[in-house]
N, C-alpha and C positions, 0 to 999 in steps of 0.2 A: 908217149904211148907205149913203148917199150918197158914200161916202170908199169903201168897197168895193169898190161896184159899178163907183166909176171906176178905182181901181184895177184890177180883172179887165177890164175894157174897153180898158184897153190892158197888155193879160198877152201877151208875148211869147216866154214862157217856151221853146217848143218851137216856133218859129219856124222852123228848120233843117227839120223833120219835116212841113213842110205844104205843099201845093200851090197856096196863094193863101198871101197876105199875113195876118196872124193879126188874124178879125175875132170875138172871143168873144160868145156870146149866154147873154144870163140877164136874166131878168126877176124883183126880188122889191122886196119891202118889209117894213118890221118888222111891220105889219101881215096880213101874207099868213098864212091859216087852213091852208089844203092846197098841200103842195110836189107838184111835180111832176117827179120825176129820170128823163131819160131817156137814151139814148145820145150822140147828137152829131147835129150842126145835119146835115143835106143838103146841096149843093149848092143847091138853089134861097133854103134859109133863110139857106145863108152868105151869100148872092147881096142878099135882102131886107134881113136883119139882125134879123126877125121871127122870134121862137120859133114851130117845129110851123104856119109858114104853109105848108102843102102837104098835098096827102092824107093822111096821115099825122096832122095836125092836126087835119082838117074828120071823119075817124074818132073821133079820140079826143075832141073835142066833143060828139060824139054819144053816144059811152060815158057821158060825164058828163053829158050831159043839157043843155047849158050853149051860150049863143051866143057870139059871138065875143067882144061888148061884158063880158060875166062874165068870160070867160077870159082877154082881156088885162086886166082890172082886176089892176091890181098889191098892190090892196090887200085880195085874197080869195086870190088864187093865184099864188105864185111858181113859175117854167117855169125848171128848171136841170137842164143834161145832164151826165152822166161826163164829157166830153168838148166841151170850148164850142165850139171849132171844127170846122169842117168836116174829116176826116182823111184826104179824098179816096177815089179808088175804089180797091176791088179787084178780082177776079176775080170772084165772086159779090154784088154791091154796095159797099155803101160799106165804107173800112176800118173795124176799131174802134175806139172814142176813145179820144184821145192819153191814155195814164197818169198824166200829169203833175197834170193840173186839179184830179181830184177829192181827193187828200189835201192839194191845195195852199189848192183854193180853197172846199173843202164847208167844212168845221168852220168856218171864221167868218160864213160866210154861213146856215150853220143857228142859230151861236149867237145872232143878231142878229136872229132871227125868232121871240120867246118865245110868239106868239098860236098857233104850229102844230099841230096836232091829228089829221094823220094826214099821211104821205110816201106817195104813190105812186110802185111803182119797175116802171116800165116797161122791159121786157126783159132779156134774161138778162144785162147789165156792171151794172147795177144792184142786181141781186137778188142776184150774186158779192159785190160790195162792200158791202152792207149785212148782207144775211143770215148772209154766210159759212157757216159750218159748219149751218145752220138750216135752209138752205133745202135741197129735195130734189135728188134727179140728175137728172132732167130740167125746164125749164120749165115744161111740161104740169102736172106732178104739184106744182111750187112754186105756180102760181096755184091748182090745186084744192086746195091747204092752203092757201090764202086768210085762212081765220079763225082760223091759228094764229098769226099775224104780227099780227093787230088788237090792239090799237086804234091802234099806233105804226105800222104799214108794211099799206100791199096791194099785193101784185104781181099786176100786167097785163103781156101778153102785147105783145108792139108791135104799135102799131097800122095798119102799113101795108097797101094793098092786098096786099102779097105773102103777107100773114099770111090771106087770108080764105079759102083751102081747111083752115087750122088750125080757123078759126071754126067752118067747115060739118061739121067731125071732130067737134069737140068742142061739143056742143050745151049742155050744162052750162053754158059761159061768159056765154051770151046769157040762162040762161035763171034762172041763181043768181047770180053771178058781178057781172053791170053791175047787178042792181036792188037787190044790196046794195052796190054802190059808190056807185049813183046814193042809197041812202038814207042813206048818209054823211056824204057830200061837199053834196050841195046845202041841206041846212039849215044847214048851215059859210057855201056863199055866200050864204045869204039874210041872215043875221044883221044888224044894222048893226052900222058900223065906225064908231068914234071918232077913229082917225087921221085 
């Protein structure tokens, strides 16, 4: 795993296509229980070199119930995006993540995690690329089939500030939605690990 990781840490595969110098983020280990797949670093996290340091982050810690010290533990939860770099902004925020990454660099980094027991797939490049044909036509309607994708995947909504008039729409999510994630996920991190 350690050959991998360094590996993808200097992936400059799409180099040409970025607006900083290519600084890939993922956090795992062969030990990591719950993946976490989500679109592409920020600006402030390409900046850090921290996965989901930004609100965005300090939200979806809170979905999970979970402080910072669990969520960077590498060896309860690995943090890997479609997209490990930053793909800079567009018109309406950030672009979408680079294409390249995730057929390049998921498969061996999922094969090399045999403890895993559920992938969360935050936002809609996620739930495209896993669910494919499964998932519904809107977002909305993919996280509220929720329990059709367990015990293998849940899809969540992104977590950023820009999402929380989705939140205050959809009351269902807060109120089904995280306390069956949250009953998931945290007995996975409490476990003890061997590694």
């Amino acid at each position: 795993m350690d050959k991998l990781l360094n590996e993808i840490r200097h992936c400059s595969v799409c180099k040409e296509h970025l607006p900083y110098a290519p600084r890939p983020i993922i956090q795992a280990s062969r030990a990591a229980k719950v993946v976490v797949i989500g679109q592409a670093p920020g600006l402030k996290v390409q900046q850090s070199g921290i996965p989901w340091d930004d609100a965005s982050g300090d939200n979806l810690r809170s979905w999970l119930g979970v402080s910072r010290e669990t969520f960077y533990n590498d060896k309860l939860l690995a943090l890997m995006p479609m997209g490990f770099c930053y793909p800079g902004a567009g018109k309406s925020g950030d672009l979408p993540p680079r294409p390249e990454c995730a057929p390049l660099w998921h498969p061996p980094v999922l094969e090399s995690m045999p403890e895993v027991r559920v992938t969360l797939l935050i936002g809609q490049y996620a739930q495209a690329y896993y669910l494919k044909n499964r998932r519904k036509s809107t977002l909305t309607e993919t996280v509220k089939s929720y329990q059709t994708y367990l015990p293998e995947y849940l899809p969540l909504p992104h977590p950023s500030p820009r999402n929380n008039i989705w939140q205050k729409k959809n009351s269902w999510f807060r109120e089904d939605v995280l306390p069956t994630l949250q009953s998931i996920v945290l007995p996975l991190l409490t476990t003890n690990n061997e590694y």
